[in-house]
N, C-alpha and C positions, 0 to 999 in steps of 0.2 A: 504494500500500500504506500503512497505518497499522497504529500501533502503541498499541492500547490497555487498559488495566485491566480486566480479567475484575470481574465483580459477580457475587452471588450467582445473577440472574437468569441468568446463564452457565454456569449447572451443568451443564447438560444440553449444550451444546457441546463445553465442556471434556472433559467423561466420556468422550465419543464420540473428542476426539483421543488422551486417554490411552489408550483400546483400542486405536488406532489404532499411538500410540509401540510399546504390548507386541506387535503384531501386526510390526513392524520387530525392535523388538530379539529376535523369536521368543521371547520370555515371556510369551506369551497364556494359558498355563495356568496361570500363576502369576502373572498381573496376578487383583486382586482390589480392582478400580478402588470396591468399596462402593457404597454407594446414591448418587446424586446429591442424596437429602436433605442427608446428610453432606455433603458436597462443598459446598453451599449454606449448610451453616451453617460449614464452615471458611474459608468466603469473604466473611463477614459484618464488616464492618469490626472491632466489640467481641467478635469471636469471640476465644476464648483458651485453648490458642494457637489462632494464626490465620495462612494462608497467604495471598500474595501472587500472582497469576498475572498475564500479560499475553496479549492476542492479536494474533495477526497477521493483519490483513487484508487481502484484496485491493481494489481497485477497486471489485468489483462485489459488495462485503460477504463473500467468500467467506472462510473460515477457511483460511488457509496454513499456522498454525504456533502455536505456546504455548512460555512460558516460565512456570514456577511455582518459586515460590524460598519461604522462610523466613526469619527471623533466626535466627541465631548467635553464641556471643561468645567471644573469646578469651583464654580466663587468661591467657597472658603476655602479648598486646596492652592488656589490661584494656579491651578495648571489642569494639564487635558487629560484625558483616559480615552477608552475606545468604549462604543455599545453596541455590545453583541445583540445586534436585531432577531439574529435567526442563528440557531442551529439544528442540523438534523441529518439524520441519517437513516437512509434508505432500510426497512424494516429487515428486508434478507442480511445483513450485511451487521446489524444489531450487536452487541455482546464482542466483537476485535479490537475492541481499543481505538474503532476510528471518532468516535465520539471525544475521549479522552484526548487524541492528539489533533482532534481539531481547534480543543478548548485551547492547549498547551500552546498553537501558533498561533491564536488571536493573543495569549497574554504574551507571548515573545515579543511579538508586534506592538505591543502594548507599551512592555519595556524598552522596546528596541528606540522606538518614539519618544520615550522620556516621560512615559503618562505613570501618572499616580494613582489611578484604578480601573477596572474594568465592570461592567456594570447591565444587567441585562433584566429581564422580566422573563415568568415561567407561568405557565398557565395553573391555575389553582388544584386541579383535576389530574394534573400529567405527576402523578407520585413517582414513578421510575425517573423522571428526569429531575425533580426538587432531590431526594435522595441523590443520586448519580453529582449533583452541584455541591452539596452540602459535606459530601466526602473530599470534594476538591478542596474544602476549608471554607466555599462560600457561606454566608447566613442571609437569611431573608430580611428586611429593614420592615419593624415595624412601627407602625405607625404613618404610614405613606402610602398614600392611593392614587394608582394612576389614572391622569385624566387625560379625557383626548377631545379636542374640538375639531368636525367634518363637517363637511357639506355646505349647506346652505347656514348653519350657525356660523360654521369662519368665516363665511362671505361674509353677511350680517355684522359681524366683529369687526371686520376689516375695512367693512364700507362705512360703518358707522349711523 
């Protein structure tokens, strides 16, 4: 297995595993993964902003798994960290440590950058994956509820 940096030319891979993630976490109706044009230009090095992915793969070039992260920064840390939007891996492929050394290249990457943490959300419900973080030394923060503003409310917000 290897572990390498997604390029724009990976769009269409990529695409294909994030239907896949929403197809697991049963938010297939509300995954709206966008064109792979997108996807290609947010994976272009001078893209701005611009995302980071990795992939995982097998032996025989197969796609196991994806990790797609960002930067972040912390006002009280006063420096960046990365946030891991997504990880996942392909359910065949489950249980080889590609999960584990997907985690391990986002925090390298993390280090590698000079960031002070790394920082992601897990769905309430996915027990194997809260475990699986929580052996890694991760803890859940409590007291913090994620919010998200779409649609026609951000308009609304933004038009004023």
């Amino acid at each position: 297995m290897t572990i390498r940096p997604a390029t724009p030319d990976d769009a269409p891979l990529l695409h294909t595993l994030i239907l896949a993630l929403a197809d697991y976490e049963k938010l297939r109706d509300e995954a709206e993964a966008g064109s792979e044009t997108d996807l290609r230009d947010h994976l272009r090095p001078d893209a701005n902003p611009g995302i980071g992915a990795l992939i995982a793969e097998t032996d025989d070039d197969t796609a196991a798994g994806f990790a797609l992260y960002f930067p972040v920064y912390s006002t009280f840390n006063t420096n960046w960290g990365l946030h891991l939007e997504d990880l996942f891996v392909q359910p065949e492929h489950r249980g080889q440590g590609i999960g584990l050394a997907l985690m391990r290249a986002v925090a390298a990457e993390t280090v590698r950058r000079g960031g002070v943490r790394m920082e992601w959300a897990v769905l309430d419900w996915n027990a194997p994956a809260i475990g699986f973080y929580e052996r890694l030394g991760a803890r859940p923060l409590d007291g913090w509820t994620t919010m998200r503003l779409t649609g026609d409310a951000l308009t609304a917000l933004a038009t004023g």
